[in-house]
C-alpha positions in Angstrom: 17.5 18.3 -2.4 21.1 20.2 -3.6 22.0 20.9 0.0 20.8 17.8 1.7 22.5 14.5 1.5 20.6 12.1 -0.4 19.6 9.4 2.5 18.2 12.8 4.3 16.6 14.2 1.2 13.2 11.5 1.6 10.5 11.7 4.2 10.0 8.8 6.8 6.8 8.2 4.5 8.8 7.3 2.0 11.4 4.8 3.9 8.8 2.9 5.1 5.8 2.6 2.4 8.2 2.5 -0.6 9.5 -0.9 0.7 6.8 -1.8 2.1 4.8 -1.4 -1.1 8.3 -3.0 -2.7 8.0 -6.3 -0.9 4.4 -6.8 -0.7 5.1 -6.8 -4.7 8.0 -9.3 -4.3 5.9 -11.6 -1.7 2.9 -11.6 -3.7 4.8 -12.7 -7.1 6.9 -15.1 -5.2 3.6 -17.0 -3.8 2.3 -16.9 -7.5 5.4 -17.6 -10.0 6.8 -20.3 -7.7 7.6 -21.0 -4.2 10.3 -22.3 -2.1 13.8 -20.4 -1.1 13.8 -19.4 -5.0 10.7 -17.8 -5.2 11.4 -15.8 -1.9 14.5 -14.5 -3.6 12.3 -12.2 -5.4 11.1 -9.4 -2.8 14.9 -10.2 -1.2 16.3 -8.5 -4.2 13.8 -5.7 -4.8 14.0 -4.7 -1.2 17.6 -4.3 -1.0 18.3 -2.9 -4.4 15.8 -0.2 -3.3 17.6 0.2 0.2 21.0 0.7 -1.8 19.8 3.4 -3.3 17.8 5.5 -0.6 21.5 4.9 0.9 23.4 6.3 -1.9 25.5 3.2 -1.6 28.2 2.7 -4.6 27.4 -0.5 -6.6 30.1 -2.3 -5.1 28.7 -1.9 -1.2 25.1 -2.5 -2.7 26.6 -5.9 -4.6 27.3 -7.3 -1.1 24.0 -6.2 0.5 21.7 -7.2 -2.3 22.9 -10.6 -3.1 23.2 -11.3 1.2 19.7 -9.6 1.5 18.4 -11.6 -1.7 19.5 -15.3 -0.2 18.9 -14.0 3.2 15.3 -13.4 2.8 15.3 -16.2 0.4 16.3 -18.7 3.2 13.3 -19.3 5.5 11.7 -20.1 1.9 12.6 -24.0 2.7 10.2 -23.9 5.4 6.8 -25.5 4.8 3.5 -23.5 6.1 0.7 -24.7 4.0 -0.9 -27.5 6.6 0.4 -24.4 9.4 -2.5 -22.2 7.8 -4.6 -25.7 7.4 -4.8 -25.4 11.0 -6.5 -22.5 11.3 -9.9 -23.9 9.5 -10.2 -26.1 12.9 -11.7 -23.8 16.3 -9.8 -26.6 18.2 -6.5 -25.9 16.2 -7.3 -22.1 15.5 -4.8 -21.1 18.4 -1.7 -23.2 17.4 -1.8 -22.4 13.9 -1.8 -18.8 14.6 1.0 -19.4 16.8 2.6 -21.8 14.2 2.4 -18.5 11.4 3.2 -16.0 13.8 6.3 -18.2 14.8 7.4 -18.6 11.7 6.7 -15.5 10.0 8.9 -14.0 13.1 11.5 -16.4 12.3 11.6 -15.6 8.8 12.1 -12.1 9.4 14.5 -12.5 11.8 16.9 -14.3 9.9 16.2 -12.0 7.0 16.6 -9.0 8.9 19.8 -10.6 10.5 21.5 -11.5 6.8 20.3 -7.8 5.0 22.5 -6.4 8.7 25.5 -8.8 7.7 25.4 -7.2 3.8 26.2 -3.9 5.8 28.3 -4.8 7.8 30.3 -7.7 5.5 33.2 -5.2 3.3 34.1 -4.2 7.3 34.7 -7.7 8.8 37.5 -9.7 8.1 37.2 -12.9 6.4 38.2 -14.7 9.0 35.0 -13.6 10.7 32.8 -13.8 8.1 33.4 -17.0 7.1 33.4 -18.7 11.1 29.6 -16.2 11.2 28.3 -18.4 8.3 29.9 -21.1 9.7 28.2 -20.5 13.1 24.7 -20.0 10.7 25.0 -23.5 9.7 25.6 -25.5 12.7 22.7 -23.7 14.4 20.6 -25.0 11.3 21.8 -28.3 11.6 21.1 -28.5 15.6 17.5 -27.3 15.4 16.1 -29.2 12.5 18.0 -32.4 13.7 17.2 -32.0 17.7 13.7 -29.9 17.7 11.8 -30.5 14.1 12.9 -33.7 13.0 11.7 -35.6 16.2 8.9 -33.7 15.8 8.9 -32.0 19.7 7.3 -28.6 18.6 5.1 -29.7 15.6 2.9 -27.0 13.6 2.1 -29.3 10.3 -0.4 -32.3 10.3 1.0 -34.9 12.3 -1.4 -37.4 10.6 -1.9 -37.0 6.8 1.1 -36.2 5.0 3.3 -34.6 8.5 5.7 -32.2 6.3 9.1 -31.8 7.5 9.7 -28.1 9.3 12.6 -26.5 9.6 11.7 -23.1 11.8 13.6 -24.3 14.7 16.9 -24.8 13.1 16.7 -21.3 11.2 15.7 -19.6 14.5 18.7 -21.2 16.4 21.2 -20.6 13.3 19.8 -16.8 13.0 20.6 -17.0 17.5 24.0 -18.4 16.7 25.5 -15.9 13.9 24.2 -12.8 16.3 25.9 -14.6 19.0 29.5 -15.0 17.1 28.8 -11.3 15.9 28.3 -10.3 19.6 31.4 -11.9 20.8 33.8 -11.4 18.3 32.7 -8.6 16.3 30.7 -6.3 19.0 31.8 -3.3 17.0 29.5 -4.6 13.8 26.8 -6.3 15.8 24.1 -3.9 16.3 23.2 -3.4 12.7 22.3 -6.9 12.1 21.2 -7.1 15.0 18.4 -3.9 14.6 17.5 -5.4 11.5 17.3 -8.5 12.8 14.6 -7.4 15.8 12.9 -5.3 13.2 12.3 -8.6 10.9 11.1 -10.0 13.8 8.1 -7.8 14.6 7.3 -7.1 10.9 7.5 -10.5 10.0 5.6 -11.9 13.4 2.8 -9.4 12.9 3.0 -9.6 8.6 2.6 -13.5 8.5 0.5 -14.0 11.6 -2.0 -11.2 10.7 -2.0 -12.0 7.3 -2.8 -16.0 8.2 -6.2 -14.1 9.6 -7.1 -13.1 6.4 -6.8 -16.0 4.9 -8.9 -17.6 8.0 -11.5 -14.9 7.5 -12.6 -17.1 4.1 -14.0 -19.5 6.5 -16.4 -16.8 8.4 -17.6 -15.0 5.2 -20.8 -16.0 3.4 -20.1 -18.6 0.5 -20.9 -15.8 -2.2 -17.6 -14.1 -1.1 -15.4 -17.1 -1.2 -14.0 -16.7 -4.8 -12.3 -13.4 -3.4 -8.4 -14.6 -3.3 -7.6 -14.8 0.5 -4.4 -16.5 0.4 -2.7 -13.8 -1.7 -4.5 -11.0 0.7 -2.1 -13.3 3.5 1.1 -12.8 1.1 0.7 -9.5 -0.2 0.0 -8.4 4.0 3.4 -10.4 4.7 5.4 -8.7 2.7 4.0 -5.0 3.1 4.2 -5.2 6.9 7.9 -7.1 7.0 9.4 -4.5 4.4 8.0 -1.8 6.1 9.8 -3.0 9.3 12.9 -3.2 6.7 12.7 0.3 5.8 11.6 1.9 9.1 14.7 -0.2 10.4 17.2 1.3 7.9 15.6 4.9 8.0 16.0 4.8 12.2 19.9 4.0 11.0 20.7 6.0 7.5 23.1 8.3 9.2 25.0 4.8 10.1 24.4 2.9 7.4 25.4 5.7 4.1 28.6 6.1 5.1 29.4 2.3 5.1 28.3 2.6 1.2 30.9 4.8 0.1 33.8 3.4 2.3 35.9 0.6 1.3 37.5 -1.9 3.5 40.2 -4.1 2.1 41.0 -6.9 3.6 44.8 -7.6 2.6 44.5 -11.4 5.1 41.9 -12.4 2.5 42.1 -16.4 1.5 41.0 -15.3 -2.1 42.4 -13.6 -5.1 40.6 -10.5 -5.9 38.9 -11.4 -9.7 37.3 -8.0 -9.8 40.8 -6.2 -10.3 40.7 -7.3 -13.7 41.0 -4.3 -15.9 41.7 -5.1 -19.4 38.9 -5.9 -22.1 38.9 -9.4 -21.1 36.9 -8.4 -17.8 33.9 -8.2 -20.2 34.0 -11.6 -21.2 34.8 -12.7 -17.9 31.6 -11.1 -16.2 29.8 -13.4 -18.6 31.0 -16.7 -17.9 30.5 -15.9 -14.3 27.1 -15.6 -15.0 26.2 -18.3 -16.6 27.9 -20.3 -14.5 26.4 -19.2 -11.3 23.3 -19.2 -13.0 23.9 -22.5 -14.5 25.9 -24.3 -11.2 22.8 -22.4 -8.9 19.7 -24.0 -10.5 21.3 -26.8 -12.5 24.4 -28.4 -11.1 23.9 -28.0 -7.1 20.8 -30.0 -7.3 22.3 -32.6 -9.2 25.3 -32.9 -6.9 22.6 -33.1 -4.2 20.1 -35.7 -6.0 23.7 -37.9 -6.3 24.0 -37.8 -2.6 20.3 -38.5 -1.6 20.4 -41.4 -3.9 23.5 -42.9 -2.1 22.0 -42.3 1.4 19.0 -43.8 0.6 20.1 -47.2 3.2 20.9 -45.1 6.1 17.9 -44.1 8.6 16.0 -41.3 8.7 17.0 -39.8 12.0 20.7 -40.2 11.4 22.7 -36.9 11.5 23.7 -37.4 8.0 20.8 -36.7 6.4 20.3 -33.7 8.4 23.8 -32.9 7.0 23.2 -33.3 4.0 19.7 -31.5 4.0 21.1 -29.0 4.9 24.3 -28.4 3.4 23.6 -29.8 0.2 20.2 -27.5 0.5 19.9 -24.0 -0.7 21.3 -22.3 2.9 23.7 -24.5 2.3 24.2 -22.9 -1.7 23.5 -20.0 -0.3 26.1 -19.6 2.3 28.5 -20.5 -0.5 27.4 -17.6 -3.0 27.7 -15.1 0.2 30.8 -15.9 0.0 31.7 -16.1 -3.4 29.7 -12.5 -3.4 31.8 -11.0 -1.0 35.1 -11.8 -3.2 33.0 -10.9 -6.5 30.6 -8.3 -7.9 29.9 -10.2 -10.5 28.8 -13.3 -8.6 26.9 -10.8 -6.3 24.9 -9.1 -8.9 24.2 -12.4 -11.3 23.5 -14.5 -7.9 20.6 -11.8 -6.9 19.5 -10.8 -10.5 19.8 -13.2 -13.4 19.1 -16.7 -10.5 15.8 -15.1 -9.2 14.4 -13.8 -12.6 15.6 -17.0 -14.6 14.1 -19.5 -11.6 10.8 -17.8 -11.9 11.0 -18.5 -15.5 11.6 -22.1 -15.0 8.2 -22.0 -12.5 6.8 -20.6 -15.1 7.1 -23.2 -17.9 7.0 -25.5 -15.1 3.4 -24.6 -14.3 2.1 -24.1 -17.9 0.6 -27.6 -17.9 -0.6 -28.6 -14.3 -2.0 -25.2 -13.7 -3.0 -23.8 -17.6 -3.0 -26.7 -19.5 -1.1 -26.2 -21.9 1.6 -28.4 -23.8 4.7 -26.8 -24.5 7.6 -29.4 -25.8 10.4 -29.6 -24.4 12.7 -28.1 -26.9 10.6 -24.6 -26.4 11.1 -24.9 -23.1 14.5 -25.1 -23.2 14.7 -22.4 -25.5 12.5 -20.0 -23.3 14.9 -20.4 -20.3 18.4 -20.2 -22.0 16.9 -17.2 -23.6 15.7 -15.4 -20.6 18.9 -16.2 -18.9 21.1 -14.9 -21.6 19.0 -12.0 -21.9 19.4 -11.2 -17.5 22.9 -12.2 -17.7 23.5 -9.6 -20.6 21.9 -7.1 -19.4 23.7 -7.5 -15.7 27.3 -7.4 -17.3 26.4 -4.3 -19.5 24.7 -2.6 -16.9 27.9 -3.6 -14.3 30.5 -2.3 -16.5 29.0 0.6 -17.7 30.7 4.3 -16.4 27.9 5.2 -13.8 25.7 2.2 -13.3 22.6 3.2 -11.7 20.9 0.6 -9.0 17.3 1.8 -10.3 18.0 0.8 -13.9 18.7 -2.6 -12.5 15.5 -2.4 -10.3 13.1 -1.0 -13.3 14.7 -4.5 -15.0 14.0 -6.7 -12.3 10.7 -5.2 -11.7 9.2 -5.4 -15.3 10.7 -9.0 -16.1 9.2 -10.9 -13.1 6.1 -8.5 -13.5 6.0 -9.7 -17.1 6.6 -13.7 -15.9 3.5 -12.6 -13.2 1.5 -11.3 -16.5 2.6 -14.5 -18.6 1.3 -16.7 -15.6 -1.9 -15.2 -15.4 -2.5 -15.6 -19.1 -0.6 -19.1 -18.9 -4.7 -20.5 -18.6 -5.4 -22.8 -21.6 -9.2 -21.3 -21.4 -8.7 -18.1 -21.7 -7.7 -18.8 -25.3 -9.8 -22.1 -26.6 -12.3 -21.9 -23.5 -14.1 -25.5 -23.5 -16.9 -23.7 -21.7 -18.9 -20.9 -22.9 -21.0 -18.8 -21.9 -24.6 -19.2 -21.0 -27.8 -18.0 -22.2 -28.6 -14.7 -21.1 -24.8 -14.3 -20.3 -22.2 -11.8 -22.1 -18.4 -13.1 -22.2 -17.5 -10.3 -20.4 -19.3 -11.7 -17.6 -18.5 -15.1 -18.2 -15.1 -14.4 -18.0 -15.1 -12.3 -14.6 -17.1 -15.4 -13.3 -14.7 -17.7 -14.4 -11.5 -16.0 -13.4 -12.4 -13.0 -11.2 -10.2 -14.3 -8.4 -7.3 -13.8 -10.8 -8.3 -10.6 -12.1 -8.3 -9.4 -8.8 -4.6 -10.8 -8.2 -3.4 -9.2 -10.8 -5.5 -5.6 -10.2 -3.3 -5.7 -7.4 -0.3 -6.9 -8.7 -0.3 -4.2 -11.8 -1.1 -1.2 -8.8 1.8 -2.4 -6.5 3.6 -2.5 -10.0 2.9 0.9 -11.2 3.7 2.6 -7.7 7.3 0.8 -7.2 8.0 1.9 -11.0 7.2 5.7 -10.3 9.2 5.0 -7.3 12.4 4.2 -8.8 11.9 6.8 -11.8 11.4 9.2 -9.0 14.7 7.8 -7.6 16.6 7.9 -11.1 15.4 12.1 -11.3 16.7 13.0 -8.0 19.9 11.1 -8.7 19.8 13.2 -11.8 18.8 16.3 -10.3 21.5 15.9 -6.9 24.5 15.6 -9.8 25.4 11.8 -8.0 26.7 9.0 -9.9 27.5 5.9 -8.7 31.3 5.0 -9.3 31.9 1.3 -9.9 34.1 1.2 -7.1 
């Protein structure tokens, strides 16, 4: 590995399982911590990190990547599919709610794929051009949910009990409209979005709608093999097939891609001051109050601002533009536009947004959950206390790990990695009778097999959680010895 450079020193085996493996890890705790754009900001930020690294990219290229491949993955996560997969009970409906997952599954990793390719590409562009590609993003959002899913013309959900508002439309046309500014005014950068992009796009098509027939399958199977957990089979298919496309993708394009890690483009027409040339001690303390305020302002203050507005436009109808707006904007691609910006000025808002947000909202799904799902009463104050110390302790360990002489992107993936596998663990156990069980069992009956009756779907999740685990652990300790082995550090700039 001395005489090879280190995006050349791995086998095409290992571009595309590693990720693959990666993300099926990420999708499957993202469907069991929490949902929403939140929850899918999980395998957005274990696939990239992991990227980074097979790129040799310095932290400050891989801070841009990670947090636009984190929100970028993480913004198809608004999009409802649950009465989607309903449809696929039905033989008359079978059809269209494989289309409807196929659909959106494509969608989702076509805008994915098209937001990782920006990351690349996003030190090289100007501002000017960054900023009008986002802005581009948004309108297309706001012209597909407004003149395709809200009147409902295309219509995947249940029209009839409950009908869900989808979104798929407006994130296809916004993913059509940033390729399309990219295309015209920056044909030079295009491609790399837009190869990631096309890769999301099979991956994710083939990921979500193959791994909806897996979750159909429950219906055709005898009823003694119903416990078996079908729905995460779906998730954990999703997100092996779309990061294998991922790494395939950036394995077909390493030659093009490493180099744009190590290069740095500064922008001297750029609107903003440039925070990260502080120097002096202060820095330190600095890089903390950023994080907790992105943290803070991410999972605590948006919403609030947005609550504020729904309230006040609670007189005007439902099909006026403005709610669409303000869906939209005051949403998370909305947010999330905002801290791809506020990312590309700062690393610290790049690693906290992609780090210390997606490990401390799937603590806040967590203690969320405890009593719907476990039943178990947990006051308030403990609550609290659990969340502001597992933020303190991510946006600690962020800063130190930041400002240390040779950061190393695995050490932040192994942290990642074993805190939401812990808040996966803690979920699991998070059942009220696994500890003062109100059932026993019965005659004849050990409580061994009581319990693998009781909860043998779950001990399958999380067989298959601890495998896909232990594989992406090796994987990055394997990373962190040839890094060792090759002499490379990563510089902070």
């Amino acid at each position: 590995m001395r005489n090879l450079p280190e995006s050349q020193a791995r086998s095409a085996a290992t571009w595309i399982l590693i990720p693959a493996v990666v993300m099926s890890l990420g999708w499957g705790l993202r469907g069991y911590i929490g949902g929403g754009p939140l929850g899918a900001m999980i395998p957005g930020v274990l696939v990239s990190l992991l990227l980074c690294r097979y790129l040799n990219y310095s932290t400050r290229a891989a801070a841009v990547v990670v947090a636009f491949g984190t929100l970028g993955i993480a913004f198809v996560g608004e999009e409802t599919y649950g009465q989607t997969l309903g449809l696929l009970r039905n033989s008359d409906t079978f059809w269209w709610g494989l289309t409807g997952t196929t659909l959106k599954g494509a969608i989702w990793g076509l805008l994915g794929g098209a937001m990782l390719g920006l990351g690349f590409v996003a030190r090289q562009m100007a501002w000017r051009h960054l900023l009008l590609s986002l802005a581009c993003f948004l309108v297309g959002v706001i012209v597909g949910i407004h003149f395709i899913n809200e009147p409902k013309l295309i219509y995947f959900s249940d029209p009839v009990d409950r009908p869900r508002d989808e979104s798929w439309a407006g994130f296809l046309l916004g993913a059509l409209a940033l390729l399309a500014y990219l295309r015209v005014f920056q044909p030079h950068l295009v491609w790399i979005p837009a190869r990631f992009a096309l890769a999301g796009l099979i991956g994710g098509g083939i990921g979500f709608g193959g791994g909806s027939l897996l979750l159909a399958l429950r219906f055709h199977v005898a009823q003694p093999w119903h416990w078996l957990p079908y729905w995460k089979f779906m998730e954990f298919a999703f997100g092996f097939l779309l990061g294998a496309a991922y790494g395939r993708c950036a394995w077909k394009l390493r030659d093009r891609l490493a180099p744009l890690g190590k290069e740095i483009a500064i922008d001297s027409t750029s609107p903003f001051p440039a925070f990260e040339s502080t120097h002096d001690a202060s820095r330190w303390w600095i890089s903390l109050l950023i994080g907790a305020a992105v943290v803070a302002g991410t999972l605590y203050g948006w919403g609030s601002v947005a609550e504020g507005v729904s309230s006040a436009m609670q007189d005007v109808p439902r099909d006026d533009l403005r709610h669409t707006l303000a869906r939209v904007l005051l949403g998370f691609t909305g947010m999330g536009c905002l801290l791809m910006i506020l990312s590309r000025l700062n690393l610290s808002v790049a690693w906290q947004t992609a780090v210390s947000v997606t490990i401390v909202a799937a603590g806040i799904d967590w203690q969320r959950d405890l009593l719907p799902r476990g039943d178990i009463e947990l006051s308030p104050s403990a609550r609290l206390a659990f969340v502001v110390s597992l933020a303190a302790i991510s946006i600690l360990f962020v800063s130190f790990w930041q400002h240390r002489r040779t950061p190393k992107l695995m050490d932040l993936f192994l942290f990642a990695t074993c805190v939401l596998m812990a808040i996966g663990y803690m979920m699991g156990l998070g059942l009220s009778e696994i500890w003062w069980p109100t059932v026993h069992a019965g005659a004849g009956e050990s409580q061994f097999a009581f319990v693998w009756r009781k909860y043998r779907s779950e001990i399958v999740v999380h067989a298959i959680f601890t495998t896909l685990g232990l594989i992406s652990v090796w994987a990055a300790l394997r990373e962190r010895r040839i890094q060792a082995i090759s002499g490379d550090r990563l510089p902070n700039g």
